[in-house]
C-alpha positions as CSV (number, residue, x, y, z in Angstrom):
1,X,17.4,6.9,12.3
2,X,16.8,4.9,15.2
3,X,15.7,1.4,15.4
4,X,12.4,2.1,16.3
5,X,11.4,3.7,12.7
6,X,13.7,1.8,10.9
7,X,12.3,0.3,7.8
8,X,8.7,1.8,9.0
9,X,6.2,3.3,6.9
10,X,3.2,5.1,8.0
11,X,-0.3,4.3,6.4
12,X,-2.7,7.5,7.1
13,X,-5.7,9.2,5.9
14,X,-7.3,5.9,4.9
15,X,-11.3,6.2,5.3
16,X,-11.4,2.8,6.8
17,X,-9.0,-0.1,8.4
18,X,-10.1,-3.6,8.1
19,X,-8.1,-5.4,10.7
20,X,-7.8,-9.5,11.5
21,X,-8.9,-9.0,14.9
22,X,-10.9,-12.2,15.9
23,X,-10.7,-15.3,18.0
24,X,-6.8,-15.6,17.3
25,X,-7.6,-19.0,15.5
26,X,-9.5,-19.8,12.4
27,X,-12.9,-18.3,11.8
28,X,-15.5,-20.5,11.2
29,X,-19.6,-20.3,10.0
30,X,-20.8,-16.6,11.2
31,X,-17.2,-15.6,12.3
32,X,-16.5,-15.4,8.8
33,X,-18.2,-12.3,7.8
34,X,-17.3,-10.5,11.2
35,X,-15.3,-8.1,10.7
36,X,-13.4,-5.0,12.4
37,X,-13.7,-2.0,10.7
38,X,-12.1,1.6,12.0
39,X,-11.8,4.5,10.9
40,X,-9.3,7.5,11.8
41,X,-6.4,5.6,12.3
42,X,-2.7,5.1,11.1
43,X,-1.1,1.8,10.3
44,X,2.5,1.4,11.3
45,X,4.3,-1.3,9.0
46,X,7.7,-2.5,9.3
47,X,9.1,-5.0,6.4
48,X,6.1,-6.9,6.4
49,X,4.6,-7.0,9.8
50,X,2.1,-4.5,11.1
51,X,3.7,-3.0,14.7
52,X,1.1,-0.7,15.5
53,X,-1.8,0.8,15.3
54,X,-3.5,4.3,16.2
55,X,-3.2,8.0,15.7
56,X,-1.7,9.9,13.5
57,X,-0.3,12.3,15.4
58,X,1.1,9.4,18.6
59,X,2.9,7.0,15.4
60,X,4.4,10.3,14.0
61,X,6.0,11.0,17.5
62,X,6.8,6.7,17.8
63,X,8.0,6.5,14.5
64,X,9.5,9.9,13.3
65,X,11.8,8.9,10.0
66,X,9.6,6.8,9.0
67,X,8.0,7.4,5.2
68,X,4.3,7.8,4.7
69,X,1.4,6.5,2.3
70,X,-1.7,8.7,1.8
71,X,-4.8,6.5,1.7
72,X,-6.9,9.2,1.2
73,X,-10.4,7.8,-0.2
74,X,-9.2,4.3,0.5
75,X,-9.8,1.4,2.0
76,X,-6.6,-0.3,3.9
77,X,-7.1,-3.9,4.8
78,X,-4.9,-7.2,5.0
79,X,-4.1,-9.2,1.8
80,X,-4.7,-12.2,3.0
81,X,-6.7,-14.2,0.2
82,X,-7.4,-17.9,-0.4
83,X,-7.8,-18.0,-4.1
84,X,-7.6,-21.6,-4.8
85,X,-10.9,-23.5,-6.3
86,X,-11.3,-27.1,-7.6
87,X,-12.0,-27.6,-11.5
88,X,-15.0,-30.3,-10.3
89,X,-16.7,-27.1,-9.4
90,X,-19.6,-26.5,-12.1
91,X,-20.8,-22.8,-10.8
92,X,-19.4,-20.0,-10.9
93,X,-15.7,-19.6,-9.1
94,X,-17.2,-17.0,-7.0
95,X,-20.1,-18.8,-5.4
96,X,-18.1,-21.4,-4.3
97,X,-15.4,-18.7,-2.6
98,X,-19.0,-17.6,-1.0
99,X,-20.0,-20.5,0.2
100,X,-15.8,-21.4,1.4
101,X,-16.3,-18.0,3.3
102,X,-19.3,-18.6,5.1
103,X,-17.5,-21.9,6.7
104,X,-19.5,-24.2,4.3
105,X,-17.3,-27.4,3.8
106,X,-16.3,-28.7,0.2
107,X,-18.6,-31.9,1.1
108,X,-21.4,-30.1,1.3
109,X,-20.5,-27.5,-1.5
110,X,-20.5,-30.5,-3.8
111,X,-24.2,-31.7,-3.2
């Protein structure tokens, strides 16, 4: 095993790749719901960083001990969530993850 596919598993066959490609700070207002979306790719992670992304068939050759998911039928995308809420809130928690989302402050949530 080289260093190079050390640790690294291949994600492949997934019908679609949500990435966090964007403005390389924080998203605000319409940003929010932009999103990248491919399709026939592979994800290469090692520990828990993504290293690459692209074909199948060019991280295979990159990466050749690595293991391999099948996402077949799947969505693959980051899990990156911001679950926390306030108690003051009086809606339902997921209206005001909506409104968070869309780059609406808690000020103006709470009028």
């Amino acid at each position: 095993m080289t260093k190079a596919d050390e640790r690294t598993t291949l994600f492949v066959n997934a019908s679609q790749v949500v990435t966090c490609a964007g403005p390389g700070r924080a998203r605000t207002g319409r940003e929010m719901s932009a999103l990248e979306v491919l399709s026939d790719v592979t994800v290469a992670v090692r520990g828990e960083k993504i290293v690459a992304v692209g074909s199948q068939k060019n991280l295979e050759k990159k990466y050749p001990n690595s293991g391999c998911i099948d996402c077949s039928h799947r969505v693959l995308m980051p899990g990156l969530v911001d679950s926390h809420t306030h108690a003051i809130f009086a809606r339902p928690r997921y209206e005001e993850q909506e409104l968070r989302a869309a780059g609406i402050d808690y000020k103006e949530i709470a009028r």
